[in-house]
C-alpha positions as CSV (number, residue, x, y, z in Angstrom):
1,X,79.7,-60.1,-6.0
2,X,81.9,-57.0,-7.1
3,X,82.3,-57.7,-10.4
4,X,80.9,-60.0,-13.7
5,X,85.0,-61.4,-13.9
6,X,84.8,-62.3,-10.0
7,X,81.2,-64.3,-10.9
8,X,82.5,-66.0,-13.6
9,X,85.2,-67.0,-11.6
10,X,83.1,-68.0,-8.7
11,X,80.5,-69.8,-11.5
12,X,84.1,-72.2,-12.5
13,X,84.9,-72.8,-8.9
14,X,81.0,-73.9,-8.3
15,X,80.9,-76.4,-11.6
16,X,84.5,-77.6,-10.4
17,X,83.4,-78.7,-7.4
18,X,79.8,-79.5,-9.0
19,X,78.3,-77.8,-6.0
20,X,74.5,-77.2,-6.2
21,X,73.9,-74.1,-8.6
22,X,70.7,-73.2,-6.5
23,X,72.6,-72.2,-3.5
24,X,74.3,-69.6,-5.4
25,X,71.3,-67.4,-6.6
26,X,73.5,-63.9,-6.3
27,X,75.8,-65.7,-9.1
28,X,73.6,-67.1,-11.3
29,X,71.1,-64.1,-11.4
30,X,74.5,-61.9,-11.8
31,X,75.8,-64.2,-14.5
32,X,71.7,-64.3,-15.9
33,X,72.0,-60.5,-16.5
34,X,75.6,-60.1,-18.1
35,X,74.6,-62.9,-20.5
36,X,71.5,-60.6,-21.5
37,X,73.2,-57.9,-21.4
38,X,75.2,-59.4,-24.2
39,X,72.4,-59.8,-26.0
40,X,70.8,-56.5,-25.7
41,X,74.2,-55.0,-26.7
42,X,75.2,-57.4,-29.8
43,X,71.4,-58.5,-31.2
44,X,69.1,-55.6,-29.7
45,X,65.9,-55.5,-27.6
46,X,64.0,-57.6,-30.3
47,X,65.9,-60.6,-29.6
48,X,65.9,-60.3,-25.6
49,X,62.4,-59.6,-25.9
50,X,62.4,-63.3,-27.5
51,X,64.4,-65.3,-25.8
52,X,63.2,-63.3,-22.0
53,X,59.5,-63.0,-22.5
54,X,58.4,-65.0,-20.5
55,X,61.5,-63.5,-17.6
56,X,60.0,-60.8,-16.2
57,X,62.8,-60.0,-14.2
58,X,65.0,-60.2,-16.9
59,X,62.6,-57.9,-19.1
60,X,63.0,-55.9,-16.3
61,X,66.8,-55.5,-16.2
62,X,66.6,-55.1,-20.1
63,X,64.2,-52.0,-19.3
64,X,66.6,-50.7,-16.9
65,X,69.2,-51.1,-19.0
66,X,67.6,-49.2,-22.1
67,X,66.5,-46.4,-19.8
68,X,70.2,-45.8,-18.8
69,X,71.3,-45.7,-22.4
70,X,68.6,-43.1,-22.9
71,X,66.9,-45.9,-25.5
72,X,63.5,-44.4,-24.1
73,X,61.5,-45.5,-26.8
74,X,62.6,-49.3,-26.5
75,X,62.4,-49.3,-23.1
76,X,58.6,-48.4,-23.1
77,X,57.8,-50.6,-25.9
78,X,59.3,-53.6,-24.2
79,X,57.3,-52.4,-21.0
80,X,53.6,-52.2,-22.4
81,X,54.2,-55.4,-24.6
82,X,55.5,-57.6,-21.5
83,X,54.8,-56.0,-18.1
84,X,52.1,-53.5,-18.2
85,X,48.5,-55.7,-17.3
86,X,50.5,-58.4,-15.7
């Protein structure tokens, strides 16, 4: 999938149809990370933390995504408290 607007638009075409969600994994993990992206962005690394820790995927993506913003500090602390020992 190229872009989040091309998911989103693939996401209204799969509930139109009410085709089964689960055979569209690439869409649902894409749509998964823009909507904690969102989060990250508007409520901060406390609150994904909270609503992802048990996600360690999307933990994982929120690391990622705090590296690239040079949020170094974050992005450690989020590391040792959910995926380091695991």
């Amino acid at each position: 999938m190229a872009t989040n607007s091309a998911a989103s638009k693939a996401a209204d075409i799969i509930n139109s149809l009410n085709l089964d969600k689960e055979e569209y994994p690439e869409i649902k993990e894409r749509l998964a990370k823009k909507c904690m992206r969102h989060f990250l962005k508007r409520e901060g690394w406390h609150y994904v933390e909270e609503l992802y820790g048990n996600n360690l995927v999307m933990i994982a993506y929120a690391i990622e995504d705090l590296v690239h913003d040079k949020k170094i500090a974050e992005a450690l602390s989020l590391f040792v408290r959910n995926i380091k020992g695991r």
